[in-house]
N, C-alpha and C positions, 0 to 999 in steps of 0.2 A: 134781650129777647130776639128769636131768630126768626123768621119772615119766613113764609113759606116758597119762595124765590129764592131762598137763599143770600138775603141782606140783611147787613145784622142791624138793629135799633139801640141805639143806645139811651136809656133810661133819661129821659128830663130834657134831650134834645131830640131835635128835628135830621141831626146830622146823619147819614149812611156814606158805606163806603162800600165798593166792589170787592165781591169776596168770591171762590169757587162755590160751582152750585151744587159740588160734593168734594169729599176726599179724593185728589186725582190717582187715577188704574191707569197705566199702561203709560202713553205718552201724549195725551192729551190735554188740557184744564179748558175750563169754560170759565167766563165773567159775564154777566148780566150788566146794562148798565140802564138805570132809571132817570140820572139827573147829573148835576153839570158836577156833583161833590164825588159822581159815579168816577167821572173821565178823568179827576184828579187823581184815584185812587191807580185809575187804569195807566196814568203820566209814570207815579210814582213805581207803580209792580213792574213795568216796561221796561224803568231806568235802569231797573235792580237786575232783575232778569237778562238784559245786557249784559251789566257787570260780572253777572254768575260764569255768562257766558266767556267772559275774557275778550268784550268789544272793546275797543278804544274808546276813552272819554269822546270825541268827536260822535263817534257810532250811537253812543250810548245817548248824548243829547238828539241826534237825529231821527232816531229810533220814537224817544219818548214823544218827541216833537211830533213826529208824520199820524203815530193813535191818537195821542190828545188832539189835534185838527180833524182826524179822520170822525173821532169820537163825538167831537162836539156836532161838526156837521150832522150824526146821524141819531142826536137824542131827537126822542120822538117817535121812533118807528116802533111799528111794532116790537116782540119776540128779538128787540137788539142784542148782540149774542156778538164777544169777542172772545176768540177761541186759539189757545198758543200752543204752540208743537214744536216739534224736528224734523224733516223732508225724511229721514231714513232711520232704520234700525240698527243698519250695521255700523257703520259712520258718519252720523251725522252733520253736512255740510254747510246748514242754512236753517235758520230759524223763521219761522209761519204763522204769521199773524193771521185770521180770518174774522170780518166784520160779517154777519148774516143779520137778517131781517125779512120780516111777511108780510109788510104793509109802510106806505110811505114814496114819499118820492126819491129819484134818483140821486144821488150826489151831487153835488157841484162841482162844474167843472173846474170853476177856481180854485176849488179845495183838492180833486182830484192833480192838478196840474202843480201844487206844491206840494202835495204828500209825492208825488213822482220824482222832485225833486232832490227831494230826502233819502229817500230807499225805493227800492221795487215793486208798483204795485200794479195789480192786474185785475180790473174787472170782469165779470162772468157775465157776457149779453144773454138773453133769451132765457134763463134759468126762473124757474115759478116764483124763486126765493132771490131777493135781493141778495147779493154777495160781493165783496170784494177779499183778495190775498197780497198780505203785503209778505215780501221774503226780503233778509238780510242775511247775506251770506256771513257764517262765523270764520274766525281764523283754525289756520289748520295746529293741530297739535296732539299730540301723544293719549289725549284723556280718552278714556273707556266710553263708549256710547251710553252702558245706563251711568256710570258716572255724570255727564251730560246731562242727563234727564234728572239724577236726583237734581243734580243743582238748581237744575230749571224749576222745579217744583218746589222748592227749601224757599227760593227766590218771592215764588207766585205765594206762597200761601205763609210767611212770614212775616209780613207787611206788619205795620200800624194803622189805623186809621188815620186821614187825610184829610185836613181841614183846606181852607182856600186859603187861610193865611199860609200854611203849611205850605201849600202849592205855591203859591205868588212867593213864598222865602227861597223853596227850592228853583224855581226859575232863576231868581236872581244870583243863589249863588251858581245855577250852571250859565246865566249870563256873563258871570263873572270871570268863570274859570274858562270861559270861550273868549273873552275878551284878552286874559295875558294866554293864551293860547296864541289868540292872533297876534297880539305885541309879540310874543316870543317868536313868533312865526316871520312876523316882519323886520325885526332885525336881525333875524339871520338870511331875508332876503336883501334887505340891505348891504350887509356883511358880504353875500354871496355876488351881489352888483358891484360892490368895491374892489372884491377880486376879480370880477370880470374884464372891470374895466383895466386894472391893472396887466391883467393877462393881455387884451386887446392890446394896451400900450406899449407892450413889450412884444406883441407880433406883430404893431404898428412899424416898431421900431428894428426892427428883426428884417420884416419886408422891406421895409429903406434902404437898408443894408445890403439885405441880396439884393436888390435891385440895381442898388451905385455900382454893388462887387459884379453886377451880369453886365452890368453897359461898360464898366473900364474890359471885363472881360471880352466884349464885345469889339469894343473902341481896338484890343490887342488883337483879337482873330481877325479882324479889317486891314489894321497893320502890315500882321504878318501877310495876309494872304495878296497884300499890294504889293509887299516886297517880294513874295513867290512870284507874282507874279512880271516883275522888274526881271527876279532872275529868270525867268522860263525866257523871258523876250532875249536875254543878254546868250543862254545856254544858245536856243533860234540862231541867234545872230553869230554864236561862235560855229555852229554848228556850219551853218550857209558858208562862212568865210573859211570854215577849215576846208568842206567841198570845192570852196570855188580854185584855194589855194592847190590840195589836191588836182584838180581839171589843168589849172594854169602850168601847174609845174612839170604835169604829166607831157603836155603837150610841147611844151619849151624842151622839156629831156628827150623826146620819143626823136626828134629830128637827130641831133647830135650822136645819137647813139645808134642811129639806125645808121646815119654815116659810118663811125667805128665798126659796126659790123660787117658792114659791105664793103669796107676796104682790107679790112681781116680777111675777109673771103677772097677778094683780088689775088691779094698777097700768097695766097694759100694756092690759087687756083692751077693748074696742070700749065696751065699758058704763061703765066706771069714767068719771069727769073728763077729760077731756083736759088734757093736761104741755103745756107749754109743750118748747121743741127742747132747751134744754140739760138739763131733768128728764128726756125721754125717755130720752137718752144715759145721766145716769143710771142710770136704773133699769134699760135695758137691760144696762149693765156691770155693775150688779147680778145681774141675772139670772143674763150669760154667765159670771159668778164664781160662782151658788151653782151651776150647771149641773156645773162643773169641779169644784166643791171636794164634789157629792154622789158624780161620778165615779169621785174617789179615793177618799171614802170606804166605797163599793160595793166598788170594788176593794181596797183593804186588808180589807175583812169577807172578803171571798171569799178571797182568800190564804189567811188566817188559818183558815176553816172548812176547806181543802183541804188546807194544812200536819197540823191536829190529827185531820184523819178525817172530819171531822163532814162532809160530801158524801155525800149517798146517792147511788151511779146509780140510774138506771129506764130502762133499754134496751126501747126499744120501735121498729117499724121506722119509717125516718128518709125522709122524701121528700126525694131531695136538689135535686132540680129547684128545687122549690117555698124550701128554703133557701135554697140558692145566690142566686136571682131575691129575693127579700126581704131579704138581706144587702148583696148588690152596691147595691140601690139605698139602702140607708139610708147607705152607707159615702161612695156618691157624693155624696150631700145634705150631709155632713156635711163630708167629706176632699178633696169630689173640685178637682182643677184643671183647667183649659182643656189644657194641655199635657199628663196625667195620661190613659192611657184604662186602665181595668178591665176587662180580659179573662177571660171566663168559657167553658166548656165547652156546646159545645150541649145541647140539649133532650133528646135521643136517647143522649147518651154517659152520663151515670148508672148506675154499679151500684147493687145494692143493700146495705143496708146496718143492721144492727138495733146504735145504740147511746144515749146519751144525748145528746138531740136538744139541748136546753140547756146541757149544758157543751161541744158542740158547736160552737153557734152565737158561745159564748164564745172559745173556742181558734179558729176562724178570724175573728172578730173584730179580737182581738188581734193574729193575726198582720198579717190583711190591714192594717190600720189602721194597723201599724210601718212595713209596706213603703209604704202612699201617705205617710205623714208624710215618709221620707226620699226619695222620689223626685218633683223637678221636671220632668221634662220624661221621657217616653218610655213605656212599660206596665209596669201589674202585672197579670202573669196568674195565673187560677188553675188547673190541671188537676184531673178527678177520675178514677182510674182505678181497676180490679183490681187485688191485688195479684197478680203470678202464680205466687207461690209457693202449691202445692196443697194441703201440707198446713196450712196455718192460714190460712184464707180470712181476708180485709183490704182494707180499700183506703186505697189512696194520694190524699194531696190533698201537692199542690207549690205554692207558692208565689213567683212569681220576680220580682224586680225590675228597673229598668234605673236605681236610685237608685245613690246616692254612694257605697255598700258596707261595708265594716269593715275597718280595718286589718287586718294578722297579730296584731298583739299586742293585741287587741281581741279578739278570737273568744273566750277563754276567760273572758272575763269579763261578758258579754251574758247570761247567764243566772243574775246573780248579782244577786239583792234589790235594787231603787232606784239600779242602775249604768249611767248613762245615757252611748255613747258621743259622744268628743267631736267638734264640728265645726260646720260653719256651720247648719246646720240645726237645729242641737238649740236655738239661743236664738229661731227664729221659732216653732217649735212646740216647746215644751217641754211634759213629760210628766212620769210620776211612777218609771219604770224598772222597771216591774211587768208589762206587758205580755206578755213574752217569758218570763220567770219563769214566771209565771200559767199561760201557755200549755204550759209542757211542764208544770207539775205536773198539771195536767188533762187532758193526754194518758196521764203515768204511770198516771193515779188508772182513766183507761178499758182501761187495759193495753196501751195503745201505746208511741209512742216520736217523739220531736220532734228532726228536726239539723238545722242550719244550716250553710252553705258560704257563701265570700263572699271579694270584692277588693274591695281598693279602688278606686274608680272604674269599677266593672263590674259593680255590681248585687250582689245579695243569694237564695241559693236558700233556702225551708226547708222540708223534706219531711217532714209527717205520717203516719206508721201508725195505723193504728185496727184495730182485730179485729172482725171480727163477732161479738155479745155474743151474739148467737142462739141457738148451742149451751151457752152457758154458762149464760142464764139462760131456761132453758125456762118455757114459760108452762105453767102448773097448772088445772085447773077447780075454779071455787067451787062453795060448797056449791048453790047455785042451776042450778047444771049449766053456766054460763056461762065462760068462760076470763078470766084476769087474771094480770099479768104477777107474777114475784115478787120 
C-alpha cells in the first residue's frame, strides 16, 4: 500500500524504505526520508548510483558514507527532502546531492566536518529553508549526457527494499572490500619503499663513487697544477738566466769588437801606410765582419734589456719629418738597390706625435730594413697617418712591400727569437732573426701593437700603433721653475 508521501508499506510489517516521490522528468529525483530504515534505503540508492555513474569503489563507499551521516543527523526535521542530480545538461561533470528541510536545528558540526571529509559539501547560511549540497565530481568519459541521466535514474528507482540487517551486511562487505583495498594498497607501498630504498642505495653508492672519482680527480688537478707551476718557476728561471746570459755576453763582445773595428778603420785610414790591393781586401772584410758582428751584438744587448724591463721610455715630442728624412736616407746608403725605391709620405702629411724618439727610430728600423732585404725589384713604402679612432689618439706608420712575401705557414712563426724565414733571399742577405722580434717588443714596451699581413709572392704589410705618450706622461716643473719631462 503506497502512502501518500510517497513510501511504500509493506503488508504485516512495520518496515518502509525511500522511494521517489514520483516518476522522475528531466534530471532531478527526490527522496523523502522519515526514519533510520529511510537513511538505509538512502546508503543503499547512493551506493548504486555511484556505480551507474562509473565512481570508483573507494568514491562509491565515500559517497554512501557522507548521506547516511549526513542523513542520520537530519531525521527529525521537518519536510527532510534528499534530492539527486547533474550540475549540467550538456556534460555533466559532477553529481549533487541536496539535503532541504523547514524546521529543526542546524547540523552538527562534528557531522558536517566528516561529511567534508568524504566529499564536497556546502552549507547555505541565511536561506528560510534549511539546506546543505554535497557534489562529487564524476570521471570524464565518452557517455552521452541523457545516457548519464538514464543511468542515474535506472540506479535511484531500481532498488529493493532495505532492511538494517541488509544495511549492517552491506557495510561489512564494503568494510571488507575497503580493508584488502587497503592491504593491497599497502603492499604495494611496501613494495614501492623496498625499491626506494634500493634506488637510494644504489645513489648512495653512485655518490661515493663520484665523490672518491672527484677528490682523486681533484688530488690530480692539485698535482698537476704544482707541477705547472715548478715549471713556470723553472721557464722564470731559464728565462732570467738566458737574459742575464744575453747582457753578460753582450758586454764581454761589445769591447773586443769595438777594438776590431777601430783598427780596421786605422788600417783603412788616408794617414796609416798604404796596403798593398789584396791587404786592403783584407782589412776591408775585416771591417765589414766586425761591422756585422758589433750589429748583432747591439741587438742581442737591446732584446735582452727589453725582454727584463730594463728600457726606460722618455717621451718627448717626436719630429717626424725630420725622422723619417734621416732614416730613409741612412737605410738607402746601406739597403738601398737600383730596382728597390723608398717611398715616404710628404713633408705636410705628419702628425704629431709625443713618444720615445729612440726606440722609435729602432722599431722602424727594423722594420723598414726587413722589407728592403727581401724585396728586389719594385717599392717599400712608408705611410704616416692619424689614428682615427678618437678616443685614444695614435698614429699609424704602415709599412708595405712588393718583396717575395711569407708563406701561410710562415706567419706565425716570424716573431719568434732567431727564426729566420726560408727562401732564396735569406742566403744573399742573411740576418740574425731578431729584427721583427725586436720590433714588436718595442712597440708593446711604448703601449702600442705590431701586425703583419702577407702572401706569398705579393709583398708584405706591417702596421704599427703608437699612442700618444702625451697625456700619459705629463711634463712637471722643476724646482727652477723650468718644465722637464718625467
Amino acid at each position: 500500500m503506497m502512502t501518500p508521501n510517497g513510501l511504500e508499506r509493506t503488508p504485516g510489517s512495520r518496515e518502509r524504505r525511500a522511494r521517489p516521490a514520483s516518476v522522475p522528468t528531466g534530471r532531478v529525483t527526490r527522496f523523502r526520508l522519515f526514519s533510520a530504515q529511510d537513511v538505509f534505503s538512502l546508503r543503499r540508492s547512493a551506493q548504486q548510483a555511484a556505480a551507474a555513474l562509473a565512481l570508483d569503489r573507494q568514491d562509491q563507499v565515500r559517497l554512501a558514507t557522507a548521506l547516511s551521516e549526513l542523513g542520520r543527523d537530519r531525521l527529525g526535521c521537518h519536510d527532510l527532502e534528499v534530492t539527486f542530480g547533474l550540475d549540467g545538461a550538456d556534460r555533466p561533470t559532477a553529481l549533487v546531492v541536496t539535503f532541504s528541510w523547514s524546521g529543526g536545528p542546524p547540523p552538527a558540526p562534528d557531522t558536517l566536518d566528516l561529511v567534508g571529509k568524504l566529499v564536497q559539501v556546502d552549507q547555505e547560511a541565511g536561506a528560510p529553508l534549511g539546506r546543505v549540497v554535497i557534489t562529487q565530481p564524476l570521471p570524464a568519459d565518452d557517455t552521452k549526457p541523457d545516457e548519464r541521466q538514464n543511468r542515474l535514474a535506472e540506479a535511484l528507482h531500481g532498488g529493493t527494499g532495505t532492511t538494517e540487517a541488509d544495511h549492517l551486511r552491506a557495510q561489512t562487505r564494503d568494510l571488507i572490500a575497503t580493508l584488502e583495498e587497503t592491504r593491497a594498497q599497502r603492499e604495494e607501498l611496501r613494495r614501492l619503499n623496498e625499491e626506494l630504498e634500493e634506488t637510494n642505495r644504489g645513489v648512495l653508492a653512485l655518490y661515493s663513487e663520484l665523490t672518491q672519482e672527484l677528490e682523486t680527480t681533484n688530488s690530480g688537478v692539485l698535482a698537476l697544477h704544482s707541477e705547472l707551476e715548478d715549471k713556470r718557476h723553472q721557464l722564470q728561471e731559464a728565462s732570467e738566466a738566458k737574459t742575464r746570459f744575453w747582457t753578460n755576453i753582450s758586454h764581454e763582445l761589445r769591447t773586443p769588437v769595438n777594438s776590431v773595428v777601430a783598427l780596421s778603420r786605422l788600417l783603412l785610414a788616408p794617414s796609416s801606410p798604404p796596403l798593398v790591393g789584396e791587404q786592403r781586401e783584407q782589412v776591408e772584410l775585416i771591417a765589414s765582419s766586425g761591422h756585422s758582428l758589433l750589429s748583432l751584438v747591439n741587438d742581442l744587448l737591446d732584446v735582452a734589456k727589453a725582454e727584463a724591463g730594463h728600457l726606460a721610455i722618455h717621451p718627448e715630442p717626436v719630429d717626424l719629418r725630420l725622422l723619417v728624412t734621416h732614416l730613409s736616407r741612412l737605410l738607402l746608403s746601406s739597403h738601398g738597390r737600383e730596382g728597390v725605391t723608398l717611398a715616404t709620405p710628404g713633408l705636410e702629411r705628419y702628425p704629431t706625435l709625443v713618444t720615445d724618439e729612440t726606440l722609435l727610430v729602432r722599431i722602424l728600423r727594423n722594420v723598414l730594413s726587413n722589407a728592403l732585404k727581401f724585396t728586389e725589384q719594385g717599392e717599400v713604402r712608408l705611410t704616416v697617418t692619424a689614428d682615427p679612432e678618437p678616443a685614444a689618439p695614435a698614429v699609424l706608420l704602415t709599412v708595405t712591400d712588393t718583396g717575395v712575401g711569407i708563406p701561410p705557414e710562415e706567419l706565425d712563426r716570424v716573431f719568434e727569437a732567431f727564426y729566420q724565414v726560408r727562401g732564396p733571399l735569406q742566403s744573399k742577405r742573411p740576418g740574425t732573426g731578431l729584427g721583427l722580434p725586436y720590433a714588436r717588443t718595442l712597440t708593446e714596451l711604448l703601449g702600442g701593437s705590431l701586425t703583419l699581413t702577407s702572401q706569398a709572392g705579393a709583398g708584405t704589410r706591417v702596421r704599427i700603433r703608437l699612442p700618444d705618450l702625451g697625456h700619459m706622461y705629463p711634463k712637471e716643473p722643476d724646482a727652477g721653475g723650468t718644465s722637464r719631462d718625467r
